[in-house]
N, C-alpha and C positions, 0 to 999 in steps of 0.2 A: 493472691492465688485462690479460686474457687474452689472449695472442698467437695469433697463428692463423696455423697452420703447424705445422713440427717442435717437436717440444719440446725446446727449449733447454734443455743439461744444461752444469753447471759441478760441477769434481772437482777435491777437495783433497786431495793424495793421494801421498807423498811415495815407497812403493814402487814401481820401476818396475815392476817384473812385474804386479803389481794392475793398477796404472793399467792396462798395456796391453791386459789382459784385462777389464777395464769398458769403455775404448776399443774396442777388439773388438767387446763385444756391445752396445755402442750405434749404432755403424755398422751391425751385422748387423739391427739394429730395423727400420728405414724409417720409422718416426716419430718420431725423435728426432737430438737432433744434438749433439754433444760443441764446442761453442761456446768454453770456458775450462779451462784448466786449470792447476794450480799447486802445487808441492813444497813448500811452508812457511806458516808463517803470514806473515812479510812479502809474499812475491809475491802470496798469497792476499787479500790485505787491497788490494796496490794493483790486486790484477785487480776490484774492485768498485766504483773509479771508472771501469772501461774496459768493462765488458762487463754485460748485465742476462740473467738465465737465471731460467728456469720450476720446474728443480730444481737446487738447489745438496748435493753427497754432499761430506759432510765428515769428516776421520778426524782424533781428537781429539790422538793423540801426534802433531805435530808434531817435525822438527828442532831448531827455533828458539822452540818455544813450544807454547799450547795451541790447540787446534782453536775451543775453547770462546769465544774471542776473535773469530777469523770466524763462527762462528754467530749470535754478539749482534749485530757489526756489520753480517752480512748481515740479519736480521730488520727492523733498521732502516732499510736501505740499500731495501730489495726488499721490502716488505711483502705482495706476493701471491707470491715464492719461495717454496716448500714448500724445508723444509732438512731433509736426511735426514745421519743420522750414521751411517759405517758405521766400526767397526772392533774391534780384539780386546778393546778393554775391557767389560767384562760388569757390574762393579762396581758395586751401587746409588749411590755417590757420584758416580759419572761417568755415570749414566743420570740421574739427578733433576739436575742441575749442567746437561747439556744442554737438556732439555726447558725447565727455569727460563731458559735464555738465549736459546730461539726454538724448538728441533728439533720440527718437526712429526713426524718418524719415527726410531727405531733401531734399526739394523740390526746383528747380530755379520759379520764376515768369514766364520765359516762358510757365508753363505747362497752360492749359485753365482752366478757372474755373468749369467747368463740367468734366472735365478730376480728376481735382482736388475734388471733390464730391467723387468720386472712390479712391483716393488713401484715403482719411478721412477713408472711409469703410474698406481697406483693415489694415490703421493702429489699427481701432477698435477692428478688427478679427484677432489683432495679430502677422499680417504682417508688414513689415517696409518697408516703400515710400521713395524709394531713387532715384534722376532722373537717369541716363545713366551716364550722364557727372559725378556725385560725387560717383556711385560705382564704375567706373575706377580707379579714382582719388585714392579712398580707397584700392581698393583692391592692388595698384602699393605701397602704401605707409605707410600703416598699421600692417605690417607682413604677406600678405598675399601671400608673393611671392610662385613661386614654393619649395614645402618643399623636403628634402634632397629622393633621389632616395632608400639608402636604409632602410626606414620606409614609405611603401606604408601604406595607408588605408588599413583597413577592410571590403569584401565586405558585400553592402550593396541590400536588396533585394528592389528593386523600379521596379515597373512595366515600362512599356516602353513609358506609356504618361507623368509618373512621371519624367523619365529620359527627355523627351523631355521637358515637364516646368523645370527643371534645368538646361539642357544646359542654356534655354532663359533667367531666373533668373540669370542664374550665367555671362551671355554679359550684365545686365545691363536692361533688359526687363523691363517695370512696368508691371501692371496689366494686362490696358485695350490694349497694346500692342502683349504681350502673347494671349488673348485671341481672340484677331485678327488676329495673324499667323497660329492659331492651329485651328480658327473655333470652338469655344466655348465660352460659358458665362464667365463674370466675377467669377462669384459666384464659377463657375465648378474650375476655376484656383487657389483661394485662398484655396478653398478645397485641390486640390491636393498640393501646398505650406505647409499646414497644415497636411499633412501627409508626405511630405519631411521634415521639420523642426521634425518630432517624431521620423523618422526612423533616421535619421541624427543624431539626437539630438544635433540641432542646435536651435537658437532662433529668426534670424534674418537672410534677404536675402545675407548681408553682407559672415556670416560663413557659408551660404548655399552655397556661389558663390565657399567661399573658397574652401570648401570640392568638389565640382563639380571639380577646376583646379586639387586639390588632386588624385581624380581619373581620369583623361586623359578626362574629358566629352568634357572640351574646346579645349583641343587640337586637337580633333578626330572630332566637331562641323564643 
């Protein structure tokens, strides 16, 4: 069920200095609100009998453990939670390991935390926060290669700013990236993502990219 109101954020997050810089520009949003937060994976695990959040940001090296642990049980726990993992592992075994245990988004700690503000919103609205670096990664090693030439797609009617935010999506683009090449809002971009993921019917940037190689976007990009 969709909450209405701030968007309830919950951070697993054992740096202080992070933390308080996520904290920071969650408060500095006005639409959002840092509800839970928790330095391990035991506190992590018992703050999800105590508190229900809209996005739950999870960093996979734990003190005590792996992140990958609260990820599964919050997917379980929170079934409309968006779980975003942010942290310095890059590693395809720790990017596919999360994804398989719920993570609707990954993010590296390079992104800024105001940059990070925006993808929270975009995972809220449905969209999946993936950096550049792990939907490469994904799309070279997940099945996403070129599929067989004789089973083309179905055309698909996208207008032609829709086609240009899929090219972008489909190289790896975030949000506030897309919305800087094209000269438009955030807001205008996840819009039209949300009518690419219906007309697709797709669910995630991941099979949106896919279907974009499917039709020649990338190649012709």
């Amino acid at each position: 069920m969709r909450h209405n109101g701030p968007i309830r954020i919950g951070l697993v997050e054992d740096e202080a200095e992070t933390c308080r810089a996520i904290a920071d520009a969650i408060a500095a949003a006005g639409d959002m609100a840092l509800v839970a937060t928790a330095a391990s994976r035991e506190e992590a695990l018992h703050c999800l009998g105590r508190y229900e959040t809209d996005v739950l940001l999870v960093d996979l090296g734990l003190p005590d453990g792996s992140g990958l642990d609260v990820i599964g049980a919050a997917a379980v726990r929170w079934p409309d939670c968006a779980i975003l993992v942010s942290t310095i592992f890059g590693d395809e075994a720790s990017i596919l390991r999360a994804i398989e245990a719920g993570a609707a988004g990954y993010l590296l700690k390079d992104i800024e935390a105001g940059e990070l503000v925006g993808e929270i919103r975009t995972a809220h609205a449905g969209g999946s926060s993936i950096s550049p670096m792990v939907a490469r990664l994904i799309l070279g090693r997940v099945g996403y290669s070129e599929p067989p030439r004789t089973a083309p797609p179905q055309p698909v009617d996208l207008s032609s700013r829709e086609l240009d935010v899929l090219k972008l999506i489909g190289k790896g683009f975030m949000t506030k990236e897309v919305a800087h090449i094209l000269g438009i809002s955030d807001h205008t971009v996840l819009t039209f993502v949300r009518r690419i993921y219906r007309k697709l019917g797709v669910n995630s940037r991941i099979e949106a990219a896919a279907m974009a190689r499917r039709m020649g976007l990338l190649r012709r990009a």
